[in-house]
C-alpha positions, 0 to 999 in steps of 0.5 A: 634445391634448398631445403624449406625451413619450415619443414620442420615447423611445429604445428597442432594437430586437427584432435589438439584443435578440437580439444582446445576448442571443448576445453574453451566451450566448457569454460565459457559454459562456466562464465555464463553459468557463473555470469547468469547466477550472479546476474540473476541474483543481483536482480532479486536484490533489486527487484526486492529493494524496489518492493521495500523502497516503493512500500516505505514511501507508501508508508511514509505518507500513511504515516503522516496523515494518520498521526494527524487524524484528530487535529485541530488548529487553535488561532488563539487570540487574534487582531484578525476577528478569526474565531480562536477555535474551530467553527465547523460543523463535527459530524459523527456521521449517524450511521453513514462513513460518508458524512462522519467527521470521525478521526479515523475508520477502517472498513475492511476487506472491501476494494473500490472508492464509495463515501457510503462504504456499503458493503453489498455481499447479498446483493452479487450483481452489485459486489465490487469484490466478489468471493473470497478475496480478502485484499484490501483494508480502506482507511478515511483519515479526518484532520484540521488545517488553517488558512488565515487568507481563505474566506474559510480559515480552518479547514477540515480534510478528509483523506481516503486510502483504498485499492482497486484490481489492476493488471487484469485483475492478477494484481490490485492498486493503491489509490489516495482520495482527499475531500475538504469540508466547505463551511461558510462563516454564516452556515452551522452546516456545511458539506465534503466537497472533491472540487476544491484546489487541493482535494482530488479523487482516485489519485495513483499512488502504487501498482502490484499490491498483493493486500493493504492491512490496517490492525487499530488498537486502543490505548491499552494496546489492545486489539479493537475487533471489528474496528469501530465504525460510526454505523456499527455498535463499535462506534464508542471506541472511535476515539480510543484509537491510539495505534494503528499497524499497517501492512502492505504487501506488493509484488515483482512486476517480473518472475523473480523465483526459477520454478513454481511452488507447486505442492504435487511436487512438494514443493510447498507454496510461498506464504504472505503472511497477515497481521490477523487471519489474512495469511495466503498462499501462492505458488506463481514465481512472483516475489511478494514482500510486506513493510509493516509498521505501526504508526500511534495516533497523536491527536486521538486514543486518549 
């Protein structure tokens, strides 16, 4: 009988196996490891551009319309038989925000879309934010336009920035509002209407809004505190607006941090901090972050 030649053949062992076998584990216990940081990392990177992006665009819009609180549009002199100068009726309000023509006023720490901006903090049962809540700064934003083709040339816009709970309540949402001022050429009155081709109510512009902020400070740079308002003694300062700061803060719609800021562990909580006393404290696994700018008023403040 011939001998086998694979006899002599070397093998591995079933000990060798089992090495290589937790030699492999722990590597690929290393890659995963590696892998899950990397990846969690980029997703904080993501998710914390998403919030900037999301806020700036938000920003951009409140930029726009406040540096146009205030204008009017001059026709100069014309073959049309258009009035060279705004016609309408300027309304400073006597006492009610809904009525005012004013360029620019900010109620704070009320939620919710009102013309009136009645405040009902003795009345519980009729309080659209109860308790302690801060969140949020309302803005109405008062400017001039024209349309030589319209039976109303000059047009007045009022545009309303303001939050509502969103989320069941673990979060608020921004929303965007615009009135115009309907006045016919006959009438010295007229009226805000939400009927008309470019006006709109309760539009939604952005969810997983921790706080909305506006600081406004006269030409002096100034704070003006309270901010004025056409019902308050403050009003005089209506027109001494000459910047606004406006912070707004969001949050992740994911956990973004591995564990709770829990104080009993010492862990101490994650701050949001405000442009005057609104810092907050938080200790869930959500990331907040804040875009803040200051944006000066070109047609008001002098």
């Amino acid at each position: 009988m011939k001998k086998n030649k694979f006899n002599n053949a070397a093998g591995m062992t079933l000990i060798e196996i089992m090495i290589a076998v937790v030699i492999s584990a722990i590597m690929m216990g290393a890659l995963y490891t590696t892998y899950s940081a990397v990846n969690n990392s980029y997703s904080q990177v993501t998710d914390r551009a998403k919030i900037s992006r999301s806020g700036r665009d938000i920003i951009a819009m409140l930029m726009r319309d406040i540096r146009l609180a205030g204008f009017k549009y001059h026709f100069g002199k014309n073959a049309s038989g258009i009035p060279k100068e705004d016609n309408l009726q300027h309304a400073v309000g006597n006492g009610s925000i809904g009525d005012s023509h004013d360029p620019i006023i900010v109620v704070e720490n009320e939620l919710g879309y009102s013309a009136e901006d009645r405040v009902e903090k003795n009345n519980p049962e009729n309080d659209i934010n109860p308790g302690d809540d801060t969140c949020c700064d309302k803005i109405h934003i008062v400017y001039g336009d024209f349309n030589q083709n319209d039976s109303q040339p000059y047009k007045r816009y009022k545009v309303t920035y303001y939050a509502k709970p969103s989320g069941e309540g673990e979060y608020y949402a921004v929303y965007k509002s615009k009135k115009s001022w309907i006045q016919t050429g006959e009438d010295s009155t007229g009226s805000w209407v939400t009927d008309c081709a470019e006006c709109f109510t309760g539009e939604l512009i952005r969810d997983h809004l921790v706080d909305m902020e506006f600081i406004v400070f006269d030409n002096q740079g100034r704070i003006i505190d309270p901010p004025p308002r056409p019902d308050n003694a403050s009003r005089k300062d209506l027109y001494n607006i000459a910047i606004v700061d406006v912070r707004l803060t969001f949050r992740s719609k994911s956990e973004f941090y591995r564990s709770d800021a829990d104080p009993k562990k010492g862990k101490k909580p994650r701050l949001v901090k405000g442009l005057g006393d609104r810092t907050r404290e938080f200790t869930d696994k959500y990331l907040r972050d804040s875009v803040v700018v200051s944006v000066h008023t070109r047609n008001i403040g002098s």
